[in-house]
mmCIF file of the C-alpha atoms, coordinates in Angstrom:
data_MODEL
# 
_entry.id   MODEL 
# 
loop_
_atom_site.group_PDB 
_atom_site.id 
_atom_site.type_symbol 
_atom_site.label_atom_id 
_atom_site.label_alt_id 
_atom_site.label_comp_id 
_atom_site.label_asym_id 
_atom_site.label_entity_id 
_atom_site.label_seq_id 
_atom_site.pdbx_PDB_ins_code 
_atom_site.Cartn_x 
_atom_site.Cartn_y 
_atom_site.Cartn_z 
_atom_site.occupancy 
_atom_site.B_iso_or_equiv 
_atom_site.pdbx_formal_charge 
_atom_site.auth_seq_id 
_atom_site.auth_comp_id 
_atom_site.auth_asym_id 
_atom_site.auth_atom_id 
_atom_site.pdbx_PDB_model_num 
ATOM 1   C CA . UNK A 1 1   ? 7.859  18.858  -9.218  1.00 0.00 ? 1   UNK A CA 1 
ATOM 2   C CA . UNK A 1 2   ? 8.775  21.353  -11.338 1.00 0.00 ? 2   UNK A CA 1 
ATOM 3   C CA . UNK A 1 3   ? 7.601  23.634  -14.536 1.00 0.00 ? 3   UNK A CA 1 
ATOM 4   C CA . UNK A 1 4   ? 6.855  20.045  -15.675 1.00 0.00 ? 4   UNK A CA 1 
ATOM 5   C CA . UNK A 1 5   ? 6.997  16.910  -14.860 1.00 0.00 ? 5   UNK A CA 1 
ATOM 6   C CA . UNK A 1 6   ? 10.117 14.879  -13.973 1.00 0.00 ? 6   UNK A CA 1 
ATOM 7   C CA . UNK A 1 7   ? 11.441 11.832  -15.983 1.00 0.00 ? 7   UNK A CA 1 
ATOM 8   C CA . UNK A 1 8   ? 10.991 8.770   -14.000 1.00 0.00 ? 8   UNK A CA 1 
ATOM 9   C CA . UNK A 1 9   ? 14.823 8.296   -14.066 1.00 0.00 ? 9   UNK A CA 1 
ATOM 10  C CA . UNK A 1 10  ? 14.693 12.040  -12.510 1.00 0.00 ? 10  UNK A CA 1 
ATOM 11  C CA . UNK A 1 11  ? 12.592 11.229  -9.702  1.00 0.00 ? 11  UNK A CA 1 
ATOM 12  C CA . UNK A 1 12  ? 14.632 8.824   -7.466  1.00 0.00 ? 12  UNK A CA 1 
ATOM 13  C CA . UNK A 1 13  ? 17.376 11.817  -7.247  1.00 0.00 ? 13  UNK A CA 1 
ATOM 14  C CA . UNK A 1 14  ? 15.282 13.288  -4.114  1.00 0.00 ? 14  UNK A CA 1 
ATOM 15  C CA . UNK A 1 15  ? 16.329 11.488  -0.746  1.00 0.00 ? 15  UNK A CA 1 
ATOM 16  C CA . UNK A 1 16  ? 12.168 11.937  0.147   1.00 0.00 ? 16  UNK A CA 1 
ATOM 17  C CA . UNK A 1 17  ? 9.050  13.737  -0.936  1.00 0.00 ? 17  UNK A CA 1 
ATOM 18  C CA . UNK A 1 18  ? 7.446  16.080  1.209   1.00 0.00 ? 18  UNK A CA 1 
ATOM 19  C CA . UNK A 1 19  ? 4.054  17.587  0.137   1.00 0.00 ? 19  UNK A CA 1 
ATOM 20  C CA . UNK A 1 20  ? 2.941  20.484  1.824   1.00 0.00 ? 20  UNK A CA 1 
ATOM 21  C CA . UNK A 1 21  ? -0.167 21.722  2.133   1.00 0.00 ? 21  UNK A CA 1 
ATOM 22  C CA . UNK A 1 22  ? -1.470 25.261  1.605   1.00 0.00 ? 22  UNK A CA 1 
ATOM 23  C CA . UNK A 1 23  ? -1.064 27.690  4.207   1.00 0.00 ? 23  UNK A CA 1 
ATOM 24  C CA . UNK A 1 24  ? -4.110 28.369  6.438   1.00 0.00 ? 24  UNK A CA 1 
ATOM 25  C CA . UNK A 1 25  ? -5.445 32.119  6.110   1.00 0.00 ? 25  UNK A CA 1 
ATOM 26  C CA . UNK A 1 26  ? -3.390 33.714  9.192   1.00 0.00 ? 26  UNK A CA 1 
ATOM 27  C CA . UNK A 1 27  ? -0.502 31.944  7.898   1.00 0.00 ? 27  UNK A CA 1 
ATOM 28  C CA . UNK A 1 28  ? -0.922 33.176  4.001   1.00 0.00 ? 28  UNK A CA 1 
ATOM 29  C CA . UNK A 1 29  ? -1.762 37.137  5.358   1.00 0.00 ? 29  UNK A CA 1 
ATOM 30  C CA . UNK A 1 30  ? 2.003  36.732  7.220   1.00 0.00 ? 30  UNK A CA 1 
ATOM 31  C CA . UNK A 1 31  ? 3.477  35.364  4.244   1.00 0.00 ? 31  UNK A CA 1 
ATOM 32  C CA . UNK A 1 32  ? 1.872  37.922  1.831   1.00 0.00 ? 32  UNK A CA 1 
ATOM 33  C CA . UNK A 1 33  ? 2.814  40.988  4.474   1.00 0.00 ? 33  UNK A CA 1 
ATOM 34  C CA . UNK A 1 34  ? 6.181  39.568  4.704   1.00 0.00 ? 34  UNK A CA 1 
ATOM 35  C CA . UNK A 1 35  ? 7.628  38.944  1.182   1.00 0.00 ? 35  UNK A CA 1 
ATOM 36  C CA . UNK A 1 36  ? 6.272  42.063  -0.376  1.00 0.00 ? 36  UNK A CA 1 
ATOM 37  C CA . UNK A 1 37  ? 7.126  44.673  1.611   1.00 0.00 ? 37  UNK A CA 1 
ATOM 38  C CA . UNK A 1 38  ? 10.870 47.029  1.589   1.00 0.00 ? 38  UNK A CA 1 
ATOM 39  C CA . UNK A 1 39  ? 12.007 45.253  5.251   1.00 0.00 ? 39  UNK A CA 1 
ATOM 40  C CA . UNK A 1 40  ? 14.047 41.858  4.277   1.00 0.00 ? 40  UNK A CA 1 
ATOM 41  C CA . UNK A 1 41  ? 13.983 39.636  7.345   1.00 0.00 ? 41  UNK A CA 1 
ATOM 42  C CA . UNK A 1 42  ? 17.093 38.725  8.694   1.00 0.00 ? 42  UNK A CA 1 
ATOM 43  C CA . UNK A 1 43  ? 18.905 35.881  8.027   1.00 0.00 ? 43  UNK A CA 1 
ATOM 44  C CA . UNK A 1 44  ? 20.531 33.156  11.206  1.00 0.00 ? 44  UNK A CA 1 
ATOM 45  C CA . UNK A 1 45  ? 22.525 30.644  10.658  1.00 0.00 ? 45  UNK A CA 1 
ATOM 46  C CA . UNK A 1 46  ? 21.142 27.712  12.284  1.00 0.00 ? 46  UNK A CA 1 
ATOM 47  C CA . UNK A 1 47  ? 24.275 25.237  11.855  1.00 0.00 ? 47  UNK A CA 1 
ATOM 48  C CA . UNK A 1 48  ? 27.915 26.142  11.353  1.00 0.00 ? 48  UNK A CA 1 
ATOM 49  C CA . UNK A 1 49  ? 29.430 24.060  8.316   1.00 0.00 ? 49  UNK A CA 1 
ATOM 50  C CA . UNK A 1 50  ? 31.756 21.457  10.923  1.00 0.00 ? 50  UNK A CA 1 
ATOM 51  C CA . UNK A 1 51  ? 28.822 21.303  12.889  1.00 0.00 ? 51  UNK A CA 1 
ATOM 52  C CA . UNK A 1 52  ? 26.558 19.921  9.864   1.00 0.00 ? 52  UNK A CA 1 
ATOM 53  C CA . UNK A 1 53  ? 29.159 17.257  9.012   1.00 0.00 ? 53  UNK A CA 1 
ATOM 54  C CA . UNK A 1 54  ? 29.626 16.080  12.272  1.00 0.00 ? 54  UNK A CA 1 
ATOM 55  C CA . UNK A 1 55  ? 26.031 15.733  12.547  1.00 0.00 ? 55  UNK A CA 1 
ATOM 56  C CA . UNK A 1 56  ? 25.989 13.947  9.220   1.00 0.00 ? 56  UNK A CA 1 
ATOM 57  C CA . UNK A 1 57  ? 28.940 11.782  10.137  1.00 0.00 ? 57  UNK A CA 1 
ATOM 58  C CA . UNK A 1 58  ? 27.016 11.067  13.407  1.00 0.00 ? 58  UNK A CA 1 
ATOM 59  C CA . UNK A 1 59  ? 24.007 9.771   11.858  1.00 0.00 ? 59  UNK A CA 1 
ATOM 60  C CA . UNK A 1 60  ? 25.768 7.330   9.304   1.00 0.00 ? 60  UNK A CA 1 
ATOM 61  C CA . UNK A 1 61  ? 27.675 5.802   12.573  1.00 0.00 ? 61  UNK A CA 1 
ATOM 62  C CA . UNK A 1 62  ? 24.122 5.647   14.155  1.00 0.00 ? 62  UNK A CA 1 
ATOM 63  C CA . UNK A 1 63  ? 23.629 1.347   14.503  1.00 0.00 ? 63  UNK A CA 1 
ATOM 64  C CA . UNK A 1 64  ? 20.381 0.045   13.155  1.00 0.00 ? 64  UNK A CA 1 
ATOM 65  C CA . UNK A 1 65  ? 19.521 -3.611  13.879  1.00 0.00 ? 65  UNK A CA 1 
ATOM 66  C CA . UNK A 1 66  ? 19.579 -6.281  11.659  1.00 0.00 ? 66  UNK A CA 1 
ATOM 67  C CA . UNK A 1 67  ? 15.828 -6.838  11.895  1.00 0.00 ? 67  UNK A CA 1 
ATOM 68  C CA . UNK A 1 68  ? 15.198 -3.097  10.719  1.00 0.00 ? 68  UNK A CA 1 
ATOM 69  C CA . UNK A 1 69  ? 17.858 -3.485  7.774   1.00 0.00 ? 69  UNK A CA 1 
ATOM 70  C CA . UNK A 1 70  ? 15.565 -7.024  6.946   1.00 0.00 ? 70  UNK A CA 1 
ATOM 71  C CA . UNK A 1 71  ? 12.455 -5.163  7.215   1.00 0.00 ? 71  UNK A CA 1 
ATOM 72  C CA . UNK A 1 72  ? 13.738 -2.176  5.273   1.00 0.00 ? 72  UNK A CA 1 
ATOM 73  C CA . UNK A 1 73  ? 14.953 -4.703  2.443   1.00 0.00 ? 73  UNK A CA 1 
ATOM 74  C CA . UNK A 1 74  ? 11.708 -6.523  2.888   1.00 0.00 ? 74  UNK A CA 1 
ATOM 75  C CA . UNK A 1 75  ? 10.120 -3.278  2.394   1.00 0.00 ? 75  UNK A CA 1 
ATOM 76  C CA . UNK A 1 76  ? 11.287 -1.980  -0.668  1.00 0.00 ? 76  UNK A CA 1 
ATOM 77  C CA . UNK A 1 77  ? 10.900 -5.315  -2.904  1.00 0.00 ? 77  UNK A CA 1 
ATOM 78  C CA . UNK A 1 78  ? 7.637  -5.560  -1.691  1.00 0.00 ? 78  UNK A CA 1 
ATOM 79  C CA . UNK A 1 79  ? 6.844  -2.562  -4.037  1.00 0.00 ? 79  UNK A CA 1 
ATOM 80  C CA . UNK A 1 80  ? 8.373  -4.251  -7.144  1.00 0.00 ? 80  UNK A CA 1 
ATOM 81  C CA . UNK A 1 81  ? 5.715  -5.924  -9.277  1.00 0.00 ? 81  UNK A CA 1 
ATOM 82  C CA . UNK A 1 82  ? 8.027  -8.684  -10.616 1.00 0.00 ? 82  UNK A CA 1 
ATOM 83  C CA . UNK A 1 83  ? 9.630  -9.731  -7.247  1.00 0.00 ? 83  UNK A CA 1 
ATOM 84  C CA . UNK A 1 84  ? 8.269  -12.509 -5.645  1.00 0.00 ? 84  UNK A CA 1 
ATOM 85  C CA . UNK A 1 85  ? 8.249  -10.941 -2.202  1.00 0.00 ? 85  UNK A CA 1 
ATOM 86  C CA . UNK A 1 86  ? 5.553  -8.711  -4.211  1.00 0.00 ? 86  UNK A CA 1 
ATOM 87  C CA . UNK A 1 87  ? 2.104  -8.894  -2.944  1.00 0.00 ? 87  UNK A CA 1 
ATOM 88  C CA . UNK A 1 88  ? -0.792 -9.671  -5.214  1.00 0.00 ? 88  UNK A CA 1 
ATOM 89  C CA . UNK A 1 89  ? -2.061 -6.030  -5.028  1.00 0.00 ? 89  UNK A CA 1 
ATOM 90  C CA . UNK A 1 90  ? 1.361  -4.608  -5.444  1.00 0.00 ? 90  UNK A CA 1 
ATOM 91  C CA . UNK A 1 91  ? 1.534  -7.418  -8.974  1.00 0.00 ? 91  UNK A CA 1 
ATOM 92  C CA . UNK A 1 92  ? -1.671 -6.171  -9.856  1.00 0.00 ? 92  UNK A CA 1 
ATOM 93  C CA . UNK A 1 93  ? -0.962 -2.043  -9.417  1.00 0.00 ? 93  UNK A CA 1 
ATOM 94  C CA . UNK A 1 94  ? 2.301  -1.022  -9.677  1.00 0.00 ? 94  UNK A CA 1 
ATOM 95  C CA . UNK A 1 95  ? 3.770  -0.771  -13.388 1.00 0.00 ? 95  UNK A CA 1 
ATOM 96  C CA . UNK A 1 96  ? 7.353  -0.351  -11.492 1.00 0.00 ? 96  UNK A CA 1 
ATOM 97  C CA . UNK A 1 97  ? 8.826  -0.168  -8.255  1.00 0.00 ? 97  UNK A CA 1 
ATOM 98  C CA . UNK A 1 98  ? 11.911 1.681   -6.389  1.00 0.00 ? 98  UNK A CA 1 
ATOM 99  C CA . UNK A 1 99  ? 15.261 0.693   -6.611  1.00 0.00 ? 99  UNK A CA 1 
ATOM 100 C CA . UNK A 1 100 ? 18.579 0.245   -4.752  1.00 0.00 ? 100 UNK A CA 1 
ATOM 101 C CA . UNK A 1 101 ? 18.219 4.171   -3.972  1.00 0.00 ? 101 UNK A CA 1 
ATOM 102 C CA . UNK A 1 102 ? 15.309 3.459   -2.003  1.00 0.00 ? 102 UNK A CA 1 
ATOM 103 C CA . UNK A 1 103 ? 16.778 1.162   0.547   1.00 0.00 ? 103 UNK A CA 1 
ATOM 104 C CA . UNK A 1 104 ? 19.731 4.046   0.886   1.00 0.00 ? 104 UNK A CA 1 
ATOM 105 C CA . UNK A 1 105 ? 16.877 6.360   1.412   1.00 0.00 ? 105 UNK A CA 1 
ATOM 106 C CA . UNK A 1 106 ? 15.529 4.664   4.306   1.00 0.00 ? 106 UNK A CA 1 
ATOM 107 C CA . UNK A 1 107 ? 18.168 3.548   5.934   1.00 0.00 ? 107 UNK A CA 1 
ATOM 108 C CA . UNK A 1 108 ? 19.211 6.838   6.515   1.00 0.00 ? 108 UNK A CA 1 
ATOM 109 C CA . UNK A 1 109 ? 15.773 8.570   7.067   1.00 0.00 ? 109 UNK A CA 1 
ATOM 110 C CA . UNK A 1 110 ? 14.711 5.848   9.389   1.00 0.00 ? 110 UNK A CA 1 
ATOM 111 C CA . UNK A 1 111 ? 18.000 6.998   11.686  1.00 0.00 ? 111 UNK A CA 1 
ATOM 112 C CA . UNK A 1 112 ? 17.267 10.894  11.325  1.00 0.00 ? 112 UNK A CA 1 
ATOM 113 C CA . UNK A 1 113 ? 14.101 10.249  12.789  1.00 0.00 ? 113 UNK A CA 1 
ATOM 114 C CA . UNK A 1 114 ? 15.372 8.295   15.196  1.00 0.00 ? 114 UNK A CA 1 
ATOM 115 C CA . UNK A 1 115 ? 18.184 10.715  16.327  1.00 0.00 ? 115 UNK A CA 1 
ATOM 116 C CA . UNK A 1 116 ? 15.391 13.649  16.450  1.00 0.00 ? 116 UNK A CA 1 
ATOM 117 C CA . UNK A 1 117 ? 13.157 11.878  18.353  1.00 0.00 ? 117 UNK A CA 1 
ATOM 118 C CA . UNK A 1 118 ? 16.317 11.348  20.952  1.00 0.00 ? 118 UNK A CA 1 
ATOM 119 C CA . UNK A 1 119 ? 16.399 7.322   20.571  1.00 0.00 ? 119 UNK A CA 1 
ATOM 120 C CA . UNK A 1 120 ? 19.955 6.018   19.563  1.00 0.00 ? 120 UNK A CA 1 
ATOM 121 C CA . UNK A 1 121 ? 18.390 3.059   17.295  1.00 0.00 ? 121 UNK A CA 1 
ATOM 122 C CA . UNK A 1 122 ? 15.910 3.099   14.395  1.00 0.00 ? 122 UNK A CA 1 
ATOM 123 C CA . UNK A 1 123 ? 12.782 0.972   15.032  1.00 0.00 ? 123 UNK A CA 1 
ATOM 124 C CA . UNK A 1 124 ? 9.935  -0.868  12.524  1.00 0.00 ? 124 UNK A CA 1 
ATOM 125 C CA . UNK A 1 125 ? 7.744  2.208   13.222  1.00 0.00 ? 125 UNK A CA 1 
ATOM 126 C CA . UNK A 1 126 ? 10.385 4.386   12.162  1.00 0.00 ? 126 UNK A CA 1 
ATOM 127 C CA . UNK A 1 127 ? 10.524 2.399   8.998   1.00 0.00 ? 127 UNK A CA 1 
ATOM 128 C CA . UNK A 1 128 ? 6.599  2.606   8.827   1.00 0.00 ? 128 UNK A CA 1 
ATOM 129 C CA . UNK A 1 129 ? 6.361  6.359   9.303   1.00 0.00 ? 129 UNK A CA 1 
ATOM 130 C CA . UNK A 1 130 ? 9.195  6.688   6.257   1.00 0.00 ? 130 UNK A CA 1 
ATOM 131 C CA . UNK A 1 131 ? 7.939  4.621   3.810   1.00 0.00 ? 131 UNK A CA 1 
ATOM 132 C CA . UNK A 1 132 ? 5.215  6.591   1.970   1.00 0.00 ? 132 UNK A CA 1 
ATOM 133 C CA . UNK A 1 133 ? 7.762  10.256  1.670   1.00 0.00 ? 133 UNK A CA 1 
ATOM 134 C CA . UNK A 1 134 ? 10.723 7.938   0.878   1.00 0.00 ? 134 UNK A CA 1 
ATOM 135 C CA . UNK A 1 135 ? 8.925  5.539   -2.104  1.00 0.00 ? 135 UNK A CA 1 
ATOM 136 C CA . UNK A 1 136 ? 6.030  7.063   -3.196  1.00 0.00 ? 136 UNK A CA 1 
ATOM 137 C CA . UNK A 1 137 ? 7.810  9.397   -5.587  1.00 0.00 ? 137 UNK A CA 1 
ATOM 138 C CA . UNK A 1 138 ? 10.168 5.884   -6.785  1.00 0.00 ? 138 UNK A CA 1 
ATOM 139 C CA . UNK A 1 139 ? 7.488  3.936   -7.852  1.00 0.00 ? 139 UNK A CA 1 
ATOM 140 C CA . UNK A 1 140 ? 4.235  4.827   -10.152 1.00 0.00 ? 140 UNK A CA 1 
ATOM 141 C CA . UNK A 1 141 ? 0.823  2.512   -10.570 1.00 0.00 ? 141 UNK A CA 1 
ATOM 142 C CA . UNK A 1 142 ? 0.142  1.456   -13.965 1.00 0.00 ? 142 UNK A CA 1 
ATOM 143 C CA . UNK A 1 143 ? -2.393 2.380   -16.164 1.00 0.00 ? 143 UNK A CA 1 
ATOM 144 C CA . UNK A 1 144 ? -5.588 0.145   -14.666 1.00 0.00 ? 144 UNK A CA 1 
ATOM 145 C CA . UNK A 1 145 ? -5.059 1.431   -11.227 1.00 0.00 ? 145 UNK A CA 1 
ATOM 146 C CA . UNK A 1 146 ? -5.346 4.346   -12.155 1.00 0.00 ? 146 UNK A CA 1 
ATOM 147 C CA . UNK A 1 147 ? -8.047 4.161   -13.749 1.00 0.00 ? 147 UNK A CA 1 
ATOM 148 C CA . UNK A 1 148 ? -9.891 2.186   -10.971 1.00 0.00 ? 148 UNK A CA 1 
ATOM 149 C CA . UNK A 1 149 ? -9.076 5.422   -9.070  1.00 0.00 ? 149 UNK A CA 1 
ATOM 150 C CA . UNK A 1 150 ? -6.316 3.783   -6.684  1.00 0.00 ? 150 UNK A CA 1 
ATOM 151 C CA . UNK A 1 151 ? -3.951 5.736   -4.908  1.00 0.00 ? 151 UNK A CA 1 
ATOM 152 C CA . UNK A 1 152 ? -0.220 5.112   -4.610  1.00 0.00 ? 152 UNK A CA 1 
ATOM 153 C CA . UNK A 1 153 ? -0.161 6.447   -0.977  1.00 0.00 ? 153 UNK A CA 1 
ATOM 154 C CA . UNK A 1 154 ? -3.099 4.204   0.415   1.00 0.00 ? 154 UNK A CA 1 
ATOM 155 C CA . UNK A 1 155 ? -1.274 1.391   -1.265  1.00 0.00 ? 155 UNK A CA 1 
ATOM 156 C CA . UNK A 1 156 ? 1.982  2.512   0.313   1.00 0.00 ? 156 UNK A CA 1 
ATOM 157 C CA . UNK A 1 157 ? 0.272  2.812   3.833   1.00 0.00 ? 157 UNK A CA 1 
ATOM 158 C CA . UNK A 1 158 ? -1.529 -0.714  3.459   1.00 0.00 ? 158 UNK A CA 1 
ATOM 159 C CA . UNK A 1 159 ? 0.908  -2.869  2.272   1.00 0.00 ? 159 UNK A CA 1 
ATOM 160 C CA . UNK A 1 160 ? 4.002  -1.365  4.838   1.00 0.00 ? 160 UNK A CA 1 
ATOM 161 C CA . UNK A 1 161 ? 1.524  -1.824  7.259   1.00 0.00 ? 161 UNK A CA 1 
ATOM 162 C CA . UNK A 1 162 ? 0.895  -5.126  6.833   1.00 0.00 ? 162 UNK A CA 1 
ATOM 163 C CA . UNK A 1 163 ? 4.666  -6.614  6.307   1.00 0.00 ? 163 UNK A CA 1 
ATOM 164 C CA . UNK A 1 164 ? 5.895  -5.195  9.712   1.00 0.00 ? 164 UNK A CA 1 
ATOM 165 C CA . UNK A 1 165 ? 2.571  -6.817  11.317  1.00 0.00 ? 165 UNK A CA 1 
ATOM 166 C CA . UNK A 1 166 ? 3.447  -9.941  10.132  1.00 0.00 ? 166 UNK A CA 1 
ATOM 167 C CA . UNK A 1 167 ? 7.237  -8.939  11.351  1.00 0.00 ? 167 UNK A CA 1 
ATOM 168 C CA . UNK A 1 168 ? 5.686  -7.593  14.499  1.00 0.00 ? 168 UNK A CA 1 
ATOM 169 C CA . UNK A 1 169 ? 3.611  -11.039 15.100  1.00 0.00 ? 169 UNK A CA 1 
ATOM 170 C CA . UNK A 1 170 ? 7.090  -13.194 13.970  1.00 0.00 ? 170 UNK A CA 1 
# 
């Protein structure tokens, strides 16, 4: 988010969306002493350019398995109301659902996560932890869920959730 709020057609431009929370107290008194004072911190490079691409280059080569690119496809038309892999609370929620983008998304966040966590293959709880930062800014509910008070998260949560159980029990 901006000044003001992004065009839907805006939105799917961000690879995932990452809300952050307000600083604690300590945290907000180092910020404040920090930022406004003559001293400007110094700056470290924490990657060199080659060494960013290669790790770039490293994660596209990363394999995923077939079942992971199924559930991640699986996934993502779940969430679109007219698809008839949609569920009934998806039909009865969502006024529109991610695209082609979002599949790209995960696919490559699902690996990330992977690679940081030191495994050489994404998993379905990779997929499951990535769902709600990678579609809940590519989708919106419609009008009467939001007026029920629903919450595009929770629905994110509950109906990822339940596809890879029923993967998980296949």
């Amino acid at each position: 988010e901006g000044t003001y709020p992004l065009p839907e057609a805006q939105l799917d431009r961000f690879l995932v969306q990452i809300d952050v929370a307000y600083p604690d107290r300590a945290t907000e008194r180092d910020i404040l002493i920090a930022t406004t004072g003559v001293e400007d911190g110094a700056v470290r490079p924490v990657f060199a350019t080659e060494d960013l691409l290669a790790a770039q280059n490293l994660l596209r080569r990363m394999p995923v398995g077939d079942s992971v690119v199924e559930l991640i496809l699986d996934l993502v038309r779940a969430f679109r109301p007219d698809e008839p892999e949609a569920t009934p609370a998806v039909r009865e929620s969502v006024a529109w659902g991610p695209g082609p983008r979002a599949a790209q998304a995960l696919m490559l966040t699902v690996r990330a996560r992977a690679l940081l966590d030191g495994r050489l293959a994404p998993s379905a709880e990779d997929v499951l932890a990535m769902a709600r930062p990678v579609l809940s800014h590519r989708m919106a509910l419609n009008f009467a869920a939001r007026a029920r008070g629903e919450s595009l998260q929770e629905l994110i949560d509950a109906t990822a959730g339940q596809l890879i159980g029923k993967k998980a029990a296949a």
